[in-house]
C-alpha positions in Angstrom: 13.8 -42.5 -77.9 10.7 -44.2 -77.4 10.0 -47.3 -75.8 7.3 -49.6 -77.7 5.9 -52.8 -77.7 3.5 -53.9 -80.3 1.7 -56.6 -82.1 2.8 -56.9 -85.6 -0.1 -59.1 -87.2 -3.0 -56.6 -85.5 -1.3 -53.5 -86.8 -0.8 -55.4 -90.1 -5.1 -55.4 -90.0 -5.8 -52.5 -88.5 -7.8 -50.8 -91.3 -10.8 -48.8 -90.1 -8.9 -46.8 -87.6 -7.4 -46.9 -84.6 -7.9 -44.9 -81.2 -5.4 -43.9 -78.4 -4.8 -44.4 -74.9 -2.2 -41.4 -72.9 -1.2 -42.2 -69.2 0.5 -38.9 -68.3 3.6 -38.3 -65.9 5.4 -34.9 -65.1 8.5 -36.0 -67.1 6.9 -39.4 -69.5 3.9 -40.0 -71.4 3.0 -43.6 -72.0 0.5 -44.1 -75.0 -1.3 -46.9 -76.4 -3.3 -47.7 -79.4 -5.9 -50.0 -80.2 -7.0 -51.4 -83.4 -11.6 -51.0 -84.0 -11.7 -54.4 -83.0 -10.4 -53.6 -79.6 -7.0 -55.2 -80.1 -4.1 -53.5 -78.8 -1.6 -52.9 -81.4 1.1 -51.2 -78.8 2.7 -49.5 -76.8 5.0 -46.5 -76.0 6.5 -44.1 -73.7 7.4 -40.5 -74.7 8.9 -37.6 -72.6 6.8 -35.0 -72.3 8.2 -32.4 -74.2 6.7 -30.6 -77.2 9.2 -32.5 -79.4 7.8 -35.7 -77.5 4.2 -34.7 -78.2 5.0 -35.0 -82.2 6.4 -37.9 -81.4 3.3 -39.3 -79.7 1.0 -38.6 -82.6 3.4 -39.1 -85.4 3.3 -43.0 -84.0 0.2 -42.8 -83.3 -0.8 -42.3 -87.2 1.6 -44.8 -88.1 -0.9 -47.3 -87.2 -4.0 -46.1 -89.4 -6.5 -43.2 -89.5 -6.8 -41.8 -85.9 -9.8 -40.9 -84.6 -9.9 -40.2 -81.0 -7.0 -40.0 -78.4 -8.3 -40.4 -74.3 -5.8 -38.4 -72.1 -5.3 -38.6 -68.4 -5.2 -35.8 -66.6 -6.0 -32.9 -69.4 -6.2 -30.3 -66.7 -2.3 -31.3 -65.0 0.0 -32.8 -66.7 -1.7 -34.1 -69.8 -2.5 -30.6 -70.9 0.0 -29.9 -73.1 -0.2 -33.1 -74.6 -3.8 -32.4 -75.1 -3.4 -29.3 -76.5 -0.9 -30.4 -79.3 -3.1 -32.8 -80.6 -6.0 -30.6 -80.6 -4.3 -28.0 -82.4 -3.8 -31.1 -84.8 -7.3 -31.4 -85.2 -7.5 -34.5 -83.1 -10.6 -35.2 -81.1 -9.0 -35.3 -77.1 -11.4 -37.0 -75.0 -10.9 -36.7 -70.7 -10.5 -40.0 -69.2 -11.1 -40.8 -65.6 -8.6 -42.5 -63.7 -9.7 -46.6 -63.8 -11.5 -48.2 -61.4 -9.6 -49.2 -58.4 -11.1 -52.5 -58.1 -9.8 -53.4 -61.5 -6.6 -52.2 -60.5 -6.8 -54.7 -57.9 -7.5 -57.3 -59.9 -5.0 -56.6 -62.7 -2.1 -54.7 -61.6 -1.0 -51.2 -62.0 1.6 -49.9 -64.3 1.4 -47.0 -66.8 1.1 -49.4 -70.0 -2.1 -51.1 -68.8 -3.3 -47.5 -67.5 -2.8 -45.9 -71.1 -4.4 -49.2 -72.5 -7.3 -49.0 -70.6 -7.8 -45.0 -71.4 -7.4 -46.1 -75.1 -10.8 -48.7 -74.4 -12.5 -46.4 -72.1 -12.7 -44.1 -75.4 -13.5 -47.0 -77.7 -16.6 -48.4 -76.1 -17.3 -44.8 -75.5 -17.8 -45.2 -71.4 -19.5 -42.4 -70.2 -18.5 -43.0 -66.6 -14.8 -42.6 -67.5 -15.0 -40.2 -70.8 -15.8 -36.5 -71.3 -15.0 -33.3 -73.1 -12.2 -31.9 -72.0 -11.8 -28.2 -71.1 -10.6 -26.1 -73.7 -7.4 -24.4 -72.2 -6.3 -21.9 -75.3 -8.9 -19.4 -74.4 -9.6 -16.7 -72.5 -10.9 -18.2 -69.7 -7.9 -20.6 -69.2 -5.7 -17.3 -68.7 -8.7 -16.0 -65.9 -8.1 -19.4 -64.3 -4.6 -18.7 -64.3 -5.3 -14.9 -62.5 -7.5 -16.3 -60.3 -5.0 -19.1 -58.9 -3.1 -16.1 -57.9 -5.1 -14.4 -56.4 -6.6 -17.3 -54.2 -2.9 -17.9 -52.9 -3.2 -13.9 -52.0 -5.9 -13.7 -50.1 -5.0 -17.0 -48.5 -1.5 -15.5 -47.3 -3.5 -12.5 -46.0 -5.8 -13.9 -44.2 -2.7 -16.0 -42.4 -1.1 -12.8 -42.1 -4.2 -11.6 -40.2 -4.5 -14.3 -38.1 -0.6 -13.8 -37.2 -1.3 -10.2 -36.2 -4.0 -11.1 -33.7 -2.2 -13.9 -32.6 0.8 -11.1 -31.1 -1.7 -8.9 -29.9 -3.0 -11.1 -28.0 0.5 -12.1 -26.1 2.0 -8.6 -26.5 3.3 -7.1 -23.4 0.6 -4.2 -21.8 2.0 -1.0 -23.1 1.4 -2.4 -26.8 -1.7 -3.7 -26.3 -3.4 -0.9 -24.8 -2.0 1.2 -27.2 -3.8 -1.0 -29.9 -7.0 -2.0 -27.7 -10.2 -0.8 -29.0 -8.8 0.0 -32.8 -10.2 -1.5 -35.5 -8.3 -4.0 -37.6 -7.6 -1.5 -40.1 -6.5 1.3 -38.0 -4.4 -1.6 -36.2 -2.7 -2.5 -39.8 -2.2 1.1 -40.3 -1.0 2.3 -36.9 1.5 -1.1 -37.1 2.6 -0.1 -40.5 3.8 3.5 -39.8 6.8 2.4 -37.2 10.0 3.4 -37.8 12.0 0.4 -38.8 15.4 1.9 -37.9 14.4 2.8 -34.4 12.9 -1.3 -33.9 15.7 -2.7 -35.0 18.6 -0.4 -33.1 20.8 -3.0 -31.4 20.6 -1.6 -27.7 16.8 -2.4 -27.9 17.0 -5.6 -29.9 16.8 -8.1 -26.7 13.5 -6.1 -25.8 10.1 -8.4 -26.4 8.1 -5.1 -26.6 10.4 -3.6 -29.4 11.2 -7.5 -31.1 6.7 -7.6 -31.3 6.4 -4.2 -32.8 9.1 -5.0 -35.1 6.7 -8.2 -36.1 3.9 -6.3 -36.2 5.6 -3.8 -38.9 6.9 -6.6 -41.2 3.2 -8.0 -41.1 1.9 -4.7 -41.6 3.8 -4.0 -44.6 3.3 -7.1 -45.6 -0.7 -6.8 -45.7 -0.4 -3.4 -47.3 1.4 -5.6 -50.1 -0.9 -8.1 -50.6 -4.4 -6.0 -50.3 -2.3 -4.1 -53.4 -1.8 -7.5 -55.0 -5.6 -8.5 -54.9 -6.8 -5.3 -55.8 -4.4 -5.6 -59.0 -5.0 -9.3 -59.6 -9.4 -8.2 -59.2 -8.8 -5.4 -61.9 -7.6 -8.3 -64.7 -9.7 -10.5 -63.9 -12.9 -8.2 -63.7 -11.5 -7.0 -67.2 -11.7 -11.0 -68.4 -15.0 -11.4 -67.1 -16.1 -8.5 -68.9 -14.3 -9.8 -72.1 -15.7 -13.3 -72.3 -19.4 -13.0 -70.8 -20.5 -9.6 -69.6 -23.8 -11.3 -69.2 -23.4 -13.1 -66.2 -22.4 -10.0 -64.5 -26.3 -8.6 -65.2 -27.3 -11.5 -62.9 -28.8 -10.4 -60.0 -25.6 -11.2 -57.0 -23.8 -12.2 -59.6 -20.1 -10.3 -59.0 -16.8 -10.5 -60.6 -15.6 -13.1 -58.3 -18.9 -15.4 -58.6 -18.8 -14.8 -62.4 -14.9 -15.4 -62.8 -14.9 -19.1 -61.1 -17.9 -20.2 -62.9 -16.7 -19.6 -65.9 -13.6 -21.0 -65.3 -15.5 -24.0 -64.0 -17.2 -24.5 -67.3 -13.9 -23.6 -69.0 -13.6 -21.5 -72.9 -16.1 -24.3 -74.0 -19.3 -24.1 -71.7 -21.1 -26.1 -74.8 -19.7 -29.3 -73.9 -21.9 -29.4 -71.0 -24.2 -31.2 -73.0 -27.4 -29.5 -70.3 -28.0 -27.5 -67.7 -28.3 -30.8 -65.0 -24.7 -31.8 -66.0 -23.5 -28.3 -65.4 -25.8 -28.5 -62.0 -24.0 -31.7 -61.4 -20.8 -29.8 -62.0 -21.3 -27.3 -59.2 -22.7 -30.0 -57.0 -25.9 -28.8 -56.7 -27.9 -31.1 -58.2 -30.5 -32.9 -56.0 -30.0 -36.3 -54.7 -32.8 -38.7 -52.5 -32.3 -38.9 -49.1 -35.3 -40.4 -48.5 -36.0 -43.0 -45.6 -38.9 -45.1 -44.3 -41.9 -42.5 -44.5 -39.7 -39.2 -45.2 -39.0 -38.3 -48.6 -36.5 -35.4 -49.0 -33.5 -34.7 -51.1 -30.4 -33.3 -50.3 -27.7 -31.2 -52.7 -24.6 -33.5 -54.3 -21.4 -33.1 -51.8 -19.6 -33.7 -55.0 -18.6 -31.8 -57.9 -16.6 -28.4 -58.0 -16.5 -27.2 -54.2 -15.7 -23.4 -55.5 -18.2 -23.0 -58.4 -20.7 -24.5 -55.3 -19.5 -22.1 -52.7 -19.6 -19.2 -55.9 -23.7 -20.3 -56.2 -24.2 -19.9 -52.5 -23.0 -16.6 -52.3 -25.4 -15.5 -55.4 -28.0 -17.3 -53.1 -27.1 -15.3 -50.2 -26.4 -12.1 -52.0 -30.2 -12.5 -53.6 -31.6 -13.7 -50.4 -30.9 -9.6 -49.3 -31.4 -7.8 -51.8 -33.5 -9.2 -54.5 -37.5 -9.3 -53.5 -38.1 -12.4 -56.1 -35.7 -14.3 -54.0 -37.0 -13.1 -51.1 -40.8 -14.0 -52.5 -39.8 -17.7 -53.1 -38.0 -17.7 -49.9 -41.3 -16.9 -48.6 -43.8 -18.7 -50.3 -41.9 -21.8 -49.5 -41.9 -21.2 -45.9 -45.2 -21.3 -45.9 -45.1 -24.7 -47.4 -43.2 -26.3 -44.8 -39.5 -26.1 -46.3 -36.6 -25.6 -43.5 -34.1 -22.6 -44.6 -31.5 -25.0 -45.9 -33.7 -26.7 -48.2 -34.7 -23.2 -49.7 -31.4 -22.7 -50.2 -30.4 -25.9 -51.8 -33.7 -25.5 -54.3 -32.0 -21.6 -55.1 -28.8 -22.6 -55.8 -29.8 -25.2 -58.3 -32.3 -22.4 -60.0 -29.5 -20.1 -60.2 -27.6 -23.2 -61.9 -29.7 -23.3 -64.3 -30.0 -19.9 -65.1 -25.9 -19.5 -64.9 -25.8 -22.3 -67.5 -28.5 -20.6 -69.9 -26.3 -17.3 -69.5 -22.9 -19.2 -70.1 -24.0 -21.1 -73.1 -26.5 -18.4 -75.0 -25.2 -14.8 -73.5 -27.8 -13.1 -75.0 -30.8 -14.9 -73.2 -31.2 -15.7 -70.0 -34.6 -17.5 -67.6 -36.0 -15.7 -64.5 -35.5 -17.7 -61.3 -36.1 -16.8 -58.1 
């Protein structure tokens, strides 16, 4: 049942609509409402269960026309929540968590968090409020292939580093049996043991036989994931081809590139309202960094770290291979411009002409 708290004269008054506040919690949500005047009219927690997102908007509505509801955390565990009222036609707005000054100054607790969502959405702050990401489309179920097979190539690369690792303390015999191979012969040579003869029990005590043992499990276990990748590439190359085969006609613009910016601009790119907030998305929009008698600028260290590291790669990748790129890079050598600033002017061309690609697929601008 919920828990609520609210004013009765203000909700009495409260024609002309009413927006909402959601603080979300793994097991609670804690909403409030405030009246177009700014007045709170209450508040209310609600577990966080599709039953208990009814329940949220049904009370909600019970205080006038809604309008707009601001949601914490629409990409964790506000997204259902945010998804429910969508699907009711309600306007879901992204609010930032508040500022930890005022926290300071006023206490924490999830009431005055919800309530303060609710009038970050009513004076319309555009340091706390955006669009949220659409998460019913096809690019929220690529987001979801791609988080699996980050985690897969993560455990290879440990299993990788594990296999050098023994080599490198494995008694002689093993090691100069392996020395010289190359990794894959290595994984391949390590993978064809015979399991029953490493683990018979007269030889079990043995650190040769105990390492080559190791090196089979990790072996296998290699084999496994590079099957896994290669699987989880083939849906999410399919996606990619599905949602925007344009970007992939971007020169150095692969599967993998294409696949995490989309995701970064989520199923609706067109609430990057230009191509600089998608550039400040990806963190590669220019900042000064100027001082005394040099004026430079240097890229954002903020934004989305992957869909950054996804643009240097298509910088690298053109950098090689495509003689536009390599052009530029030239001209502005000439001109005085270090490799790294090159680099940092690419990446926020390519932005541009990513965003142009993601928004109208059937146009896109020449950059370098």
């Amino acid at each position: 049942m919920a828990m609520t708290t609210m004013t009765q004269s203000a909700m009495d008054d409260s024609g002309g609509g009413v927006v909402g506040g959601v603080d979300t919690h793994r097991d609670t949500h804690t909403a409030a409402v405030l009246d177009a005047r700014g007045r709170l009219l209450g508040t209310a927690e609600f577990p966080a269960t599709q039953d208990g997102y009814a329940r949220v908007l049904a009370w909600l509505r019970g205080f006038g026309p809604l309008s707009r509801v601001g949601v914490e955390g629409t990409g964790a565990y506000g997204a259902g929540l945010a998804r429910s009222l969508a699907g009711h036609g309600i306007t879901v707005l992204e609010v930032a968590r508040p500022d930890r000054r005022a926290r300071r100054v006023r206490g924490k607790s999830d009431p005055f968090d919800a309530e303060n969502a609710a009038r970050a959405v009513l004076s319309q702050d555009g340091t706390r409020v955006s669009t949220p990401k659409d998460r019913a489309g096809a690019t929220e179920a690529l987001r979801a292939v791609r988080v699996a097979r980050r985690s897969a190539v993560a455990a290879r690369a440990i299993v990788l580093n594990q296999i050098h690792t023994l080599l490198v303390t494995a008694p002689e015999p093993l090691r100069s049996q392996l020395r010289g191979l190359a990794p894959a012969r290595v994984i391949a040579v390590c993978a064809g043991e015979d399991p029953a003869q490493l683990t018979d029990p007269a030889h079990i005590g043995d650190p040769a036989t105990a390492t080559r043992l190791a090196l089979y499990h990790l072996a296998r276990r290699h084999h496994h994931l590079c099957g896994e990748i290669t699987a989880l590439d083939q849906v999410a190359t399919a996606l990619v081809e599905r949602i925007n085969p344009a970007l992939l006609q971007l020169p150095g613009v692969g599967p993998d590139c294409a696949g995490q910016l989309l995701v970064t601009a989520g199923d609706n790119p067109d609430r990057l309202h230009s191509e600089a907030a998608f550039a400040h998305l990806c963190g590669v929009a220019p900042i000064p960094a100027s001082s005394g008698h040099t004026h430079r600028h240097r890229l954002n260290r903020g934004g989305d770290r992957q869909a950054n590291a996804a643009l240097y790669r298509i910088t690298l990748s053109r950098l090689r291979w495509d003689p536009r790129t390599r052009d530029y890079q030239q001209r502005r050598t000439h001109q005085g411009l270090t490799n790294k600033d090159i680099i940092r002017c690419l990446k926020r061309y390519i932005a541009r002409e990513i965003y142009n690609t993601l928004t109208n697929p059937t146009t896109s601008t020449n950059t370098p």
